[in-house]
N, C-alpha and C positions, 0 to 999 in steps of 0.2 A: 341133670347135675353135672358140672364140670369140676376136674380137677387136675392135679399133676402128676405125671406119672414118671417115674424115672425105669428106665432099663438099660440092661447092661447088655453090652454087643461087643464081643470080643474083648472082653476088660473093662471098657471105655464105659462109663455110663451117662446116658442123654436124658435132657427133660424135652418130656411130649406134654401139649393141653388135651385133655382128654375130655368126651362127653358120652354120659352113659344113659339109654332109654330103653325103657321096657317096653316087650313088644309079648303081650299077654304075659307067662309066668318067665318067658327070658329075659336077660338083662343082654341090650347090645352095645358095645364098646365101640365107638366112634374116635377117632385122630384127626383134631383137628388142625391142629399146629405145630413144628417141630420148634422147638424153643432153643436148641444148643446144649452141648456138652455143660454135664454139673462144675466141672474144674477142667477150664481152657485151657491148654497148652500154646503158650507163646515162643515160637524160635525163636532167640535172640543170635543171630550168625554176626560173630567178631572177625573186623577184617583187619587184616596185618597191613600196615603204614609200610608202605614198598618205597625204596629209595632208588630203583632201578632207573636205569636210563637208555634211551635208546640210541642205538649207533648205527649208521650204515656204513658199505664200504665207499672207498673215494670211486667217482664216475670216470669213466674214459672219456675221452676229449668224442671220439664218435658219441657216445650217448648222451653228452651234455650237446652238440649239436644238433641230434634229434630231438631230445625236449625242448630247447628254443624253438624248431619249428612246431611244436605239437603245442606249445604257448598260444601259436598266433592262430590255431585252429579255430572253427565258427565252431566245434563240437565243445560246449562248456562241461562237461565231465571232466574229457580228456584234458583241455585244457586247466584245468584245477589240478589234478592230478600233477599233469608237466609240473605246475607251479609248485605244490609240496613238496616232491622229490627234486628238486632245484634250492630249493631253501634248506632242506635236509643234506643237502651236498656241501652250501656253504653256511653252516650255522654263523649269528649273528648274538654276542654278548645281550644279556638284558642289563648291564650293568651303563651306568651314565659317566 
């Protein structure tokens, strides 16, 4: 015979499938399947619309000559990099 069984574990109660066989005058309790908590709890995490922005400081004329050369590097990392904080030095309007 199978059935459901619910038990509680630290508050929380869970449904298990259960199957139960006699083995001469005992009755053995067999688990077969864990089925999931009776009432899921679902997080719902609310995120706050940030209107932040970010700033760097203006580059020295030495450091924006070494990103030019770190541009021309065969190393594509580095060279991404250069490129980002080069366009972050001179931002560029999205306006037309």
């Amino acid at each position: 015979m199978t059935y459901i069984e619910i038990k509680t574990i630290q508050g929380k109660q869970y449904k298990y499938l259960r199957k139960t066989e006699r083995e001469g005058k005992k009755m053995k309790h067999i688990s077969l399947k864990y089925l999931g908590p009776v009432n899921p709890v679902y997080k719902v995490i609310k995120r706050k619309k940030s209107n932040a922005s970010l700033y760097t400081r203006d580059l020295t004329e030495e450091e924006k000559i070494e990103l030019n050369k770190f541009v021309k590097s065969n190393n594509n990392f580095i060279k991404d990099r250069a490129r980002i904080i080069l366009l972050w030095d001179d931002p560029v309007s999205a306006s037309i």
